[in-house]
C-alpha positions as CSV (number, residue, x, y, z in Angstrom):
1,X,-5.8,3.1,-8.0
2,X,-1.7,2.9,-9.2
3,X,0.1,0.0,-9.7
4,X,1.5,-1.5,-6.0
5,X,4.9,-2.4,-5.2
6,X,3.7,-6.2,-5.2
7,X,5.4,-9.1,-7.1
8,X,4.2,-10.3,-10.3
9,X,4.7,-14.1,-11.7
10,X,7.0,-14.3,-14.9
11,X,3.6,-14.6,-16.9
12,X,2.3,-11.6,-15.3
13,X,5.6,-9.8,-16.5
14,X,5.4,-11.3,-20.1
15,X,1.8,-9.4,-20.3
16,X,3.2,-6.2,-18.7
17,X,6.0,-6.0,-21.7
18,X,3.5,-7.1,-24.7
19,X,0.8,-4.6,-23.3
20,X,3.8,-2.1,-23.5
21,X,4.8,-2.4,-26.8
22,X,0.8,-3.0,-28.3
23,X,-0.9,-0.7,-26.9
24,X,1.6,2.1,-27.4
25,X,0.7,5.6,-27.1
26,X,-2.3,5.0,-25.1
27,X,-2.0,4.7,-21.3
28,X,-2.2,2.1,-18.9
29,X,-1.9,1.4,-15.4
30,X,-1.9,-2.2,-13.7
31,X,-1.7,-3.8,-10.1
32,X,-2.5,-6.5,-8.4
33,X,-5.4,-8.0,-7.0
34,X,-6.2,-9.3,-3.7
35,X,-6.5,-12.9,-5.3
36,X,-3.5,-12.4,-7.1
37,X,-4.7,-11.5,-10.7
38,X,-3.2,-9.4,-12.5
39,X,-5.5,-5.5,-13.0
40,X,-5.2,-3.5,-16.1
41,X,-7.0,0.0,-17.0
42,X,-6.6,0.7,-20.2
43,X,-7.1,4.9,-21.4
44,X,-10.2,4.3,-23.6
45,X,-11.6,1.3,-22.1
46,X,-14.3,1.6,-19.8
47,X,-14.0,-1.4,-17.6
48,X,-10.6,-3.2,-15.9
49,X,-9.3,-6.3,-17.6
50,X,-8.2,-9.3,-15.5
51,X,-5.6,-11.8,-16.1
52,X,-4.6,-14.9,-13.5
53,X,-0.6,-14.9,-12.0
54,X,-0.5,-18.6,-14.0
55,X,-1.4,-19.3,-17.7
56,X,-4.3,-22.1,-18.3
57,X,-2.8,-22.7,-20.8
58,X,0.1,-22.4,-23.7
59,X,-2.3,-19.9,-26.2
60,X,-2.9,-17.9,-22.6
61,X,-1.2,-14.9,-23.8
62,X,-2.4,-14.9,-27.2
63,X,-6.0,-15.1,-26.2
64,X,-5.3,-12.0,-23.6
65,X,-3.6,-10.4,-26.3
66,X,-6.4,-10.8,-29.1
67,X,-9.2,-9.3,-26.3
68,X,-7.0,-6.6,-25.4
69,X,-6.4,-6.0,-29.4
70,X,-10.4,-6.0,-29.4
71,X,-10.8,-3.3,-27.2
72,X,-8.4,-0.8,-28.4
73,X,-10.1,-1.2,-31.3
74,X,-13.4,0.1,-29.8
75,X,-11.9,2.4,-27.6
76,X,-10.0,4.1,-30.7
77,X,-13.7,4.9,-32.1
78,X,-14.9,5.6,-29.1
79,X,-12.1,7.8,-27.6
80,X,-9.5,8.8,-30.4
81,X,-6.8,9.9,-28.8
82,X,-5.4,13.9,-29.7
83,X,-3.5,13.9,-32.9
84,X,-0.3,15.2,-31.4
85,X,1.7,18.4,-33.1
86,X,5.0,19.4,-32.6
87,X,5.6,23.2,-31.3
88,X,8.8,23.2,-33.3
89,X,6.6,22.8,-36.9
90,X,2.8,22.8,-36.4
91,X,2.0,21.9,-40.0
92,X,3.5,18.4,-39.6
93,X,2.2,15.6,-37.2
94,X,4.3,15.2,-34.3
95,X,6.5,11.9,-34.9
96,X,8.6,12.3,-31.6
97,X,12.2,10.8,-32.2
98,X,12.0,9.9,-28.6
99,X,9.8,8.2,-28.5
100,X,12.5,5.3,-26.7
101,X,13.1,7.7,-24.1
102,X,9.5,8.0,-23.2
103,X,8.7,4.8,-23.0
104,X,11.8,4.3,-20.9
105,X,10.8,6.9,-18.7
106,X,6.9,6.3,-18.4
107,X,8.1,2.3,-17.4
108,X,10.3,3.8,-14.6
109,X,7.3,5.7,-12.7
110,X,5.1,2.8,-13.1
111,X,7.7,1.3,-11.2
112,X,7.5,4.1,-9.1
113,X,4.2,5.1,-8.9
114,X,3.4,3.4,-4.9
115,X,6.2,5.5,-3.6
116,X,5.1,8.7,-5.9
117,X,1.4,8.4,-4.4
118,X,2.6,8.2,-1.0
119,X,4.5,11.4,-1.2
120,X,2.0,13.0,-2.9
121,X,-0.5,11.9,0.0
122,X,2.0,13.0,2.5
123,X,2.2,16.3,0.9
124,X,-1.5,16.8,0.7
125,X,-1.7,16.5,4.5
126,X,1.0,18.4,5.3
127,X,-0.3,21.7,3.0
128,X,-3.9,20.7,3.4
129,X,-4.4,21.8,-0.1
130,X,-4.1,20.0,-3.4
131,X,-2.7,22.6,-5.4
132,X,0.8,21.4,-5.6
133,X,0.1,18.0,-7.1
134,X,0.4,19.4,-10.7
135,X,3.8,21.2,-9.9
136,X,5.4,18.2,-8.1
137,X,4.6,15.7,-10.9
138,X,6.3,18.7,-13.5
139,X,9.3,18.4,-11.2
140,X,9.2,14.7,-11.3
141,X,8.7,14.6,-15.1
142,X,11.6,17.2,-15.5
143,X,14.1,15.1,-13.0
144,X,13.5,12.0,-15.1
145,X,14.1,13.6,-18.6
146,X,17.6,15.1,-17.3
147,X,18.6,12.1,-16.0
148,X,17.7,10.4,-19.3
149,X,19.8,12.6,-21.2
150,X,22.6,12.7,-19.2
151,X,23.1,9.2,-19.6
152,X,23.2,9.9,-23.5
153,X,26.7,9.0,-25.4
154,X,25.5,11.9,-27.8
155,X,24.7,15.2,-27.5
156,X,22.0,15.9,-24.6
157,X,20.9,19.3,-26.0
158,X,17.2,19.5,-26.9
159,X,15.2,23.3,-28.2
160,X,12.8,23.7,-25.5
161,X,10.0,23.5,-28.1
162,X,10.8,19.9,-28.2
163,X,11.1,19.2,-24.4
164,X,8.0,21.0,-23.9
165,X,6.6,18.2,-26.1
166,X,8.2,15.2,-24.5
167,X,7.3,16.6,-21.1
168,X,3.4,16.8,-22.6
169,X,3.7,13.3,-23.3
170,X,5.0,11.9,-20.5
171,X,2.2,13.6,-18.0
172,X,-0.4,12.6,-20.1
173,X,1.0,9.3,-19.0
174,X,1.5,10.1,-15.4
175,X,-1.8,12.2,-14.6
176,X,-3.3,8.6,-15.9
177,X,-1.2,6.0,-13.7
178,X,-1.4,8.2,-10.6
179,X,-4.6,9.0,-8.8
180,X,-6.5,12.1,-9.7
181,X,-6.6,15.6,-7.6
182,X,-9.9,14.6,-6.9
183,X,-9.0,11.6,-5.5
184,X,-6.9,13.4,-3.5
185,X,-9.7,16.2,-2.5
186,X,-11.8,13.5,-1.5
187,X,-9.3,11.9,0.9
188,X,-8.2,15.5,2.3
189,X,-12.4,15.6,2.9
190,X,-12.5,12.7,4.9
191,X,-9.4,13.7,6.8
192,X,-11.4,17.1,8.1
193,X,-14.3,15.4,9.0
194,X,-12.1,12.7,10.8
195,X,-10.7,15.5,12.9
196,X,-14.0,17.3,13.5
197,X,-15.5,14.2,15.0
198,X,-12.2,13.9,17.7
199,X,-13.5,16.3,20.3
200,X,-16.9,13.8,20.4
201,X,-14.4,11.1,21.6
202,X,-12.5,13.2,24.3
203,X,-15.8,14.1,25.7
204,X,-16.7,10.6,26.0
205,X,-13.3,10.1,27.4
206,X,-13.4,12.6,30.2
207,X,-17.1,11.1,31.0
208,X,-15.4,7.6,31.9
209,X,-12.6,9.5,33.7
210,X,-15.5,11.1,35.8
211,X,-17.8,7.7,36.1
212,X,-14.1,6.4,37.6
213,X,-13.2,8.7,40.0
214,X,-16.3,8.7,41.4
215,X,-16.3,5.4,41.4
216,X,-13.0,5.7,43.1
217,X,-14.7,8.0,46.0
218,X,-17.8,5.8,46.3
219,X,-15.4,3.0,47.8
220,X,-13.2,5.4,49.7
221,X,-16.4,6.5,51.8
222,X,-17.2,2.5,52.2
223,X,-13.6,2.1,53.3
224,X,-14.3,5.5,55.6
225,X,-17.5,3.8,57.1
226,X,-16.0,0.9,58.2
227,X,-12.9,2.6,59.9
228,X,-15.7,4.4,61.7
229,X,-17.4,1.4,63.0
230,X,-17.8,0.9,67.0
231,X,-13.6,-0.8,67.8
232,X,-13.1,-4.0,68.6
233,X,-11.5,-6.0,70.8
234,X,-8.4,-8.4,70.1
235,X,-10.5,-11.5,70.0
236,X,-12.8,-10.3,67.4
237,X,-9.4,-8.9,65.5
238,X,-7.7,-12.1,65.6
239,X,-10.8,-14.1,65.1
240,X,-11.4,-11.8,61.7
241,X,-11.0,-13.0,58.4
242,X,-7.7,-11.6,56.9
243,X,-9.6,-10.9,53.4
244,X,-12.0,-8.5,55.4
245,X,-11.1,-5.3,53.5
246,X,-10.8,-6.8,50.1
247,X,-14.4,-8.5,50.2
248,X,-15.2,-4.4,50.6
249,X,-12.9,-3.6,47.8
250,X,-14.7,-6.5,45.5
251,X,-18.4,-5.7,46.3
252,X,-17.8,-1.9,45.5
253,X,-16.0,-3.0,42.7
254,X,-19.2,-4.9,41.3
255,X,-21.1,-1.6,41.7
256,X,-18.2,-0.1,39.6
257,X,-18.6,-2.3,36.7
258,X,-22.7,-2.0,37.2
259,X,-22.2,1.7,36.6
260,X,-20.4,1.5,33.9
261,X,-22.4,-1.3,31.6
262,X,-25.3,1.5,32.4
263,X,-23.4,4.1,30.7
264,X,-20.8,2.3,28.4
265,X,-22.1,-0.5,25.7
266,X,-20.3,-3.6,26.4
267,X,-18.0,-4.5,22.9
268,X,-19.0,-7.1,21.0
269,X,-17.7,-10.8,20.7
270,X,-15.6,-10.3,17.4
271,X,-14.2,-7.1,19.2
272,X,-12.4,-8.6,22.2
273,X,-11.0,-11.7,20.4
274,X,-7.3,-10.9,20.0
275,X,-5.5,-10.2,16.8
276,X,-3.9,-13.3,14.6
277,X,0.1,-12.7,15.4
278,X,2.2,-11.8,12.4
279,X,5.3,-13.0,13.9
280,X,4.5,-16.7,13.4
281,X,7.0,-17.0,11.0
282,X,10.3,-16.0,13.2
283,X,8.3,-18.3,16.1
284,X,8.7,-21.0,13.4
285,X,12.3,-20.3,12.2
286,X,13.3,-19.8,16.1
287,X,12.4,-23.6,16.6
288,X,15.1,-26.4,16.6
289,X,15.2,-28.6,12.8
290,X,14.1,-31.9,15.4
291,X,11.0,-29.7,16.8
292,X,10.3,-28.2,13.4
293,X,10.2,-32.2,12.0
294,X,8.0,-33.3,14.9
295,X,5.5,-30.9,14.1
296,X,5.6,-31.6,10.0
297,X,4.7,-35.6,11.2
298,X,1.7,-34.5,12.8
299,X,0.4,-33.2,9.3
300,X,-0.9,-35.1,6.5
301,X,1.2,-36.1,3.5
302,X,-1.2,-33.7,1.1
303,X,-0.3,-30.7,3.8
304,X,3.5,-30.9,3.8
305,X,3.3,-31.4,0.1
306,X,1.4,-27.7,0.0
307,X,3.7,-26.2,2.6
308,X,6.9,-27.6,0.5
309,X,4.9,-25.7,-2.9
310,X,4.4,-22.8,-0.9
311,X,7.5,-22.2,0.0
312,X,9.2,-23.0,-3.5
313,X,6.5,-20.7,-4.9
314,X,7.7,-17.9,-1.8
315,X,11.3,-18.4,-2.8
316,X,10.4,-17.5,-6.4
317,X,8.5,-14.3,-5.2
318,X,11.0,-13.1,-2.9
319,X,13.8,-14.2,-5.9
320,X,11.9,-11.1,-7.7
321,X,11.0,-8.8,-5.5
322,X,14.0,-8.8,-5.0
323,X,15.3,-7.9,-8.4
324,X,12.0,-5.4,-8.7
325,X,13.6,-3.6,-5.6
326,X,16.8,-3.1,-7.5
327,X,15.3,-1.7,-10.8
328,X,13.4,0.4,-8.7
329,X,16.6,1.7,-6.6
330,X,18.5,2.0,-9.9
331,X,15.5,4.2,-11.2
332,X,15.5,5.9,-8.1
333,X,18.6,7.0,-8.5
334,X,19.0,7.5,-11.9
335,X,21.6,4.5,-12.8
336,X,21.8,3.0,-16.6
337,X,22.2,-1.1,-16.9
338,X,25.6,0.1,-18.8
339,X,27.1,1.9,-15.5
340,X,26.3,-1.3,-13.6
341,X,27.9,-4.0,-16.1
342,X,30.6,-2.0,-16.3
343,X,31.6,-1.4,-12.5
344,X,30.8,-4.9,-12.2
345,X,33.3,-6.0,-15.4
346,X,36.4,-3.6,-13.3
347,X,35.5,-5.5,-10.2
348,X,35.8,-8.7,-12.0
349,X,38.7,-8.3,-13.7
């Protein structure tokens, strides 16, 4: 629904920036596919377009370009967007002179926008109601304007007629990357009806408590029985077998499970196979470099030559996550590119 905190290949990134400065006024949102293609909704356009993580070709962009230029097209005769009008003069068309600072702004919450739907989600929960969705997103859209104008050399005063406008602009932006209150109705729904459904369960739960303690008396009055048996003498106890009382245990046991395969459907095949461990990885790493080579030899020459592409191509990802986690921290928490070069020029020096 909003664009993921996922990494995207340097052509992915080259169509994020061209998109931003074509399509302009009109919002987008994108995010990554489970197969690694790059997901765009477009305001206007009725269905997603798809583009891979690698370009077939050198004209890649171009041609993406030309079919995204295509469907603006149709979606501006289709769904014109609002002629916008300044508060400050209402008998001229609203050319905003901020139009940098928007964009600047709208690019930081798509950067954003996983960590802003999970708060939002966590806030739905917590109030059980979706009425505060509007008023958080103001606050957000208020923070991030401040902050933009505080890192301004000139003056930072704007009339509120012309923030009101910026602030109009910028959530028609946001309402479109992040999900909709309906969205998170629906969610809130399915959460209620979750819970409803969890006394069901702890009844059957205190049914299988039940079926095992009786199960549990069942063998303590077999146990009882036997104590009660005629005695014997200390031949017949020597001559006994010394598993006597746990051949007891085990055939009451049998009935146990009997019982319970009457009551309880037995889980399938694909539910008692174990999960896949995640932690292959650090098994991998933990290995000496002579046990990590002996089991590279047992591979083919075509597999070690994918595991040494996968791991360039892993090295690449991580190199920009990594960097995508900084932006994001510097958006976070409202630092300017100048502030940074700077510190970093004192440091040097």
């Amino acid at each position: 629904m909003v664009t993921v905190s996922r990494t995207y290949s340097a052509y992915q990134k080259k169509v994020i920036r061209s998109l931003t400065k074509l399509i302009g006024a009109r919002a987008f949102r994108y995010e990554k596919a489970q197969n690694n293609h790059l997901k765009i909704h477009i305001e206007g356009v009725d269905k997603p377009i798809f583009t891979s993580s690698t370009p077939s070709d050198c004209k890649a962009l171009e041609n993406f370009m030309s079919q995204v230029r295509v469907m603006i097209r149709a979606a501006e005769k289709q769904y014109p967007l609002e002629v916008k009008v300044c508060e400050a003069n209402p008998k001229q068309p609203h050319v905003c002179s901020h139009e940098k600072m928007i964009t600047s702004i709208v690019k930081n919450i798509r950067l954003m926008a996983a960590d802003l739907q999970d708060k939002e989600v966590e806030m739905v929960f917590e109030q059980e109601s979706v009425d505060g969705i509007s008023e958080h997103r103001q606050q957000v859209i208020k923070k991030a304007i401040n902050t933009a104008l505080s890192h301004r050399k000139g003056g930072s005063y704007l009339t509120p007629s012309v923030i009101r406008c910026i602030e109009k602009d910028i959530s028609h932006h946001v309402d479109f990357i992040l999900p909709t209150v309906a969205h998170y109705a629906e969610l809130l729904g399915k959460s209620k009806n979750a819970a409803k459904l969890k006394p069901t369960s702890a009844a059957v739960q205190s049914v299988e408590l039940n079926l095992e303690m009786d199960d549990e008396e069942l063998i303590n009055e077999e146990m009882n029985a036997v104590e009660e048996q005629a005695p014997l003498s200390l031949g017949d106890v020597f001559l006994l077998p010394q598993k006597q009382d746990q051949s007891v245990t085990t055939t009451m046991k049998k009935k146990v499970k009997l019982s319970k395969t009457s009551v309880m459907k037995k889980p399938s095949r694909m539910a008692q196979q174990q999960p896949v461990g995640e932690d292959d990885m650090s098994m991998l790493v933990a290995l000496t470099s002579e046990q990590r080579i002996a089991q590279a030899k047992a591979l083919t020459m075509a597999q070690i030559q994918a595991l040494i592409d996968d791991l360039k191509q892993a090295m690449v990802e991580k190199h920009d996550q990594d960097i995508d986690d900084v932006i994001r921290l510097m958006a976070e928490k409202g630092l300017a590119i100048e502030d940074i070069m700077s510190r970093l020029n004192v440091n040097a020096a």
